[in-house]
N, C-alpha and C positions, 0 to 999 in steps of 0.2 A: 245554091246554099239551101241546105233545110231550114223550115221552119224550127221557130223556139218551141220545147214541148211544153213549157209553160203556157194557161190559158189557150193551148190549141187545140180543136176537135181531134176525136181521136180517130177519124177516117179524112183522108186528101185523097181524090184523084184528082191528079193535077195541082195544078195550080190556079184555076180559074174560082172567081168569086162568081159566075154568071146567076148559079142558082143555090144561093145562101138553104134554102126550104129542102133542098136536097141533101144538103151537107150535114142541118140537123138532124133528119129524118134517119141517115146513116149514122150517126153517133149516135143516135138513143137507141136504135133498132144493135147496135154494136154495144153496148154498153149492156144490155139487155140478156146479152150472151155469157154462158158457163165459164169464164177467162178465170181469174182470182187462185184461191187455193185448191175448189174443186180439180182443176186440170193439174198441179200441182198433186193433190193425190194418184190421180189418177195415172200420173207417169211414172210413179213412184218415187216422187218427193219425199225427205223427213224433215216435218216443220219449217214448210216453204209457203210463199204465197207468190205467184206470177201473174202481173198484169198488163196486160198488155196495155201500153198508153199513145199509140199513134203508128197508124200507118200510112199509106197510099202507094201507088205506081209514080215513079218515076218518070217527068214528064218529056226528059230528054235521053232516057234510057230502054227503049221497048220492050215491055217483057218483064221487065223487072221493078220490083218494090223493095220499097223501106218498111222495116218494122222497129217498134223499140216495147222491149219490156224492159219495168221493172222486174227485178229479183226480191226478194225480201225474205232475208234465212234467220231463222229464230234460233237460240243460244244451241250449238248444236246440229244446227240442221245445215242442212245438203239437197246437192240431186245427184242421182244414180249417175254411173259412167253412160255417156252418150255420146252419137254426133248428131251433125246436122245435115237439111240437104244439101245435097254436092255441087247445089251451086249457091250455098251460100258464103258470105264475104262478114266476118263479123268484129265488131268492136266493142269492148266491153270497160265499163270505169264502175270501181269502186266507191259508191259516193258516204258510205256512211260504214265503219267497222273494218274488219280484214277477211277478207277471203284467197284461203287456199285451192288452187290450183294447177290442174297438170295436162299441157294438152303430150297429144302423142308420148316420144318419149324422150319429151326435154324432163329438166328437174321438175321437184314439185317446186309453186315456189308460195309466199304469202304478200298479198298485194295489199297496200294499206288505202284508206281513203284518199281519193285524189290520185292514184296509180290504176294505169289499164295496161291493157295486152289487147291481140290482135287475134284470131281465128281465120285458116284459111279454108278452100273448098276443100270437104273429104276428111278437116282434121279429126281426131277422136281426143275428146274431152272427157279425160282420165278421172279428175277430181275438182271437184267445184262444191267448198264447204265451206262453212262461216269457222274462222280458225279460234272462235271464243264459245266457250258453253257458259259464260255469264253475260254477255253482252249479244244485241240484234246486229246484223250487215246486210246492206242494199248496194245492190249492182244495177247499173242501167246498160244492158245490152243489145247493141245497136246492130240489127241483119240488112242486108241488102240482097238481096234473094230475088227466084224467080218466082213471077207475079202466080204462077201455078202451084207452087208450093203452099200447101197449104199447113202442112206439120213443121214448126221450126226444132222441135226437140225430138230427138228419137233414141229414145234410152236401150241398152245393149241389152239383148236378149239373157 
């Protein structure tokens, strides 16, 4: 079972408590890093902020990690059509507003707070917007990927 992302560092390998001094030293040296809206612009986001709130490898899965970002879309905003890497496994829940979305070429559809969808390896995510331009929506998107990936977003050329 994963950890709660509540009150947890935002770096786990593993599972082991053995050296607490290391675990901080990775969240502040990780917290330290350009994550937020910067990379949000930079993949061509419109009025997004992405943060990343917890990782690690997977202690019974070799090879592979968990990642979770927040989303955070401002009245209006979106991210460009993208996938991800092809070996990623994703879950996503709407926690706060409505976001529209389209993988591949199912329907578009709009998901309310408390409602998710699934992402499989390879799929292409069509449309992913906040379906209000008067109100903010946050999404927490859950990847299980491979631990060598290191780009989870890759916006279509």
């Amino acid at each position: 079972m994963a950890p709660p992302l509540a009150g947890g560092s935002l770096i786990r390998i593993g599972q082991s408590q053995e050296n607490p001094m290391k675990r901080i030293f990775c969240s502040l040296l990780l917290a330290t890093l350009p994550f937020g809206s910067a990379l949000a612009d930079e993949a061509g986001f419109k009025n997004a902020k992405v943060t990343l709130v917890d990782q690690y490898e997977l202690p019974n899965v070799p090879g592979k990690s968990l990642r979770a970002v927040l989303v955070e879309y401002g009245p209006g905003g979106g991210s460009p059509s993208h996938h991800h890497p092809s070996s990623a496994f994703i879950y996503a829940r709407v926690l706060e507003g409505a976001i529209r979305s389209k993988v591949n070429d199912g329907p578009e559809r709009t998901y309310q707070a408390g409602e998710s969808w699934t992402e499989r390896p390879g799929d292409h995510h069509q449309v992913s917007q906040n379906a209000s331009t008067t109100a903010p929506a946050k999404l927490l998107a859950v990847f299980v990927v491979d631990t060598a990936d290191k780009t989870i977003v890759i916006p279509d050329k």
